[in-house]
C-alpha positions in Angstrom: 9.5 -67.9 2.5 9.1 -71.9 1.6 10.8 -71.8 -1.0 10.6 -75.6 -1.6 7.1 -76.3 -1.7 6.9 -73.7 -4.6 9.2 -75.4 -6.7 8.1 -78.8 -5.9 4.9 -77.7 -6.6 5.8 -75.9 -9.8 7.8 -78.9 -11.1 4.1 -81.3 -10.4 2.4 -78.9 -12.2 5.1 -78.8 -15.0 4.9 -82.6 -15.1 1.6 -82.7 -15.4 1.6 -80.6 -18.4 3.3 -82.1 -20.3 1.7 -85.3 -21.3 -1.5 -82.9 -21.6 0.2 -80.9 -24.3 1.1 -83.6 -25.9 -2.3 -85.3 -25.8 -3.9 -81.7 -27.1 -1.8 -82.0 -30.4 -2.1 -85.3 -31.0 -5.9 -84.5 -31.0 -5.1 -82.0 -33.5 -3.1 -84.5 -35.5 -6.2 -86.9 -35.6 -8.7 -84.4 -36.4 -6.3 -83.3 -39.5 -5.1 -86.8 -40.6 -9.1 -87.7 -40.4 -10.0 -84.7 -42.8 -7.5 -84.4 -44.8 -7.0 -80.7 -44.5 -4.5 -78.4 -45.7 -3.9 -74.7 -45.6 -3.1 -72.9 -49.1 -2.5 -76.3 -50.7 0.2 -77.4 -48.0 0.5 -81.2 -47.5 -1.7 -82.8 -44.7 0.6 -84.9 -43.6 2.9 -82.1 -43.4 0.6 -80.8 -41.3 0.2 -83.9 -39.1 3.8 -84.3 -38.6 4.1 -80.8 -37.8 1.6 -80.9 -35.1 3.3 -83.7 -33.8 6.6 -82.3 -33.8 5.0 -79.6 -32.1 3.3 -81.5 -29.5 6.2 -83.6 -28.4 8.6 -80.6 -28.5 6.4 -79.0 -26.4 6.2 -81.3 -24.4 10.0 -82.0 -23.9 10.1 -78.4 -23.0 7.7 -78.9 -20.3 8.9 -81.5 -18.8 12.8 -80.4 -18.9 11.3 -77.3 -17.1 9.5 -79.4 -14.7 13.0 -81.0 -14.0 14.8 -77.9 -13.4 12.3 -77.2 -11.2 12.1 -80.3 -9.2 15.9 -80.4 -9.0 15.8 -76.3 -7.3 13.1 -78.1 -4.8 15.4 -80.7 -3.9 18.5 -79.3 -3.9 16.8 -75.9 -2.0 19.6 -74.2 -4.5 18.7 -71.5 -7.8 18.6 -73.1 -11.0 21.9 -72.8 -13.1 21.7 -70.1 -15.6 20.1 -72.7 -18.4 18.1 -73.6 -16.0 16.8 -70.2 -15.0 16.5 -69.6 -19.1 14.3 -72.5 -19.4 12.0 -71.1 -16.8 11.7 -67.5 -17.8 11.5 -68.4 -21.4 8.2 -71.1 -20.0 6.7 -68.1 -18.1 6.9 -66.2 -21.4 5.5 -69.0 -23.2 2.5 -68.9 -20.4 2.2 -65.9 -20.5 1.6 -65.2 -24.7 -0.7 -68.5 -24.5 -2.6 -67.1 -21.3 -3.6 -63.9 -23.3 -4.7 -65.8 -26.5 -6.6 -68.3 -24.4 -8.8 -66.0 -23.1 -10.1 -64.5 -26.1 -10.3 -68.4 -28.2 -10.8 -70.7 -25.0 -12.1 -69.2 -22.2 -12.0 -68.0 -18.7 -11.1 -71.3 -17.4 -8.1 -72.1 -19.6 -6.8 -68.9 -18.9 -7.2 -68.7 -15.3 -4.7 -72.5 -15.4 -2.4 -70.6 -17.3 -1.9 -67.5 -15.6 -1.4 -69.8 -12.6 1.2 -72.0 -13.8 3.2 -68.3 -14.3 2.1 -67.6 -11.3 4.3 -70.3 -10.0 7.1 -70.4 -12.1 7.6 -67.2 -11.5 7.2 -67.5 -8.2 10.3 -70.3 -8.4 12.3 -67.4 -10.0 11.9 -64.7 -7.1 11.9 -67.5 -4.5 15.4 -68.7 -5.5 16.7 -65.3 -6.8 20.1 -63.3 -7.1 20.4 -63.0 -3.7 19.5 -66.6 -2.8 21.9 -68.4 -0.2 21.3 -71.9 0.9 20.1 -71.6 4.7 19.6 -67.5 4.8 16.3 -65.7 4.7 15.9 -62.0 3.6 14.5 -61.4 7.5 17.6 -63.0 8.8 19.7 -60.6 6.5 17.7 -57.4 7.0 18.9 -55.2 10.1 17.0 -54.8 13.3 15.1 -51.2 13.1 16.9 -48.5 15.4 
């Protein structure tokens, strides 16, 4: 299995994500600092900040996942167990967003989502329990009688 052209692919994807994250929200911000609109009497610029927060944390996230990532490419070596954390708790985060997305975005949106957990998850089995640096699971399986 090539193991490292997953992750260095998942970590490109990853890194690209990010800053497109971050550029959805601050949309958001804009469109809520430009109307002036509040939820129940909650502050706009609450608001603003808050979608800003969110974007950038996001964003962070993304990117530290991409790293992680990157470094498991590099390295050809399983994440640490942070590291793994990271990228089960970003599949899960995919995952949620791909079934909402379908239903408020589309097809499309969802089809990019379900294929960046495709791929980190794919980085996850690829470098798993089992995982040695220079053994493959054909090398370690015994010949058939």
């Amino acid at each position: 299995m090539a193991r490292r052209p997953i992750a260095l692919v998942t970590a490109a994807v990853l890194f690209l994500e990010a800053p497109g994250i971050v550029a959805i929200n601050a949309v958001m911000a804009g469109f809520l600092e430009a109307q002036s609109m509040s939820l129940d009497g909650m502050d706009p610029d609450a608001m603003v900040a808050g979608t800003w927060g969110l974007g950038i944390a996001s964003g962070v996230a993304l990117a530290l996942c991409a790293l992680v990532a990157l470094l498991a490419g590099v390295r050809d070596r399983r994440p640490g167990r942070l590291g793994r954390a990271l990228l089960i708790g970003c599949a899960i985060a995919h995952g949620v967003l791909g079934a909402v997305a379908v239903a408020l975005l589309g097809w499309g949106v969802f089809a990019f989502l379900v294929t960046v957990l495709g791929l980190v998850v794919l980085t996850l089995v690829a470098y798993g329990e089992g995982y040695e640096k220079g053994t493959d699971a054909a090398e370690e399986a015994p010949a058939p009688a």
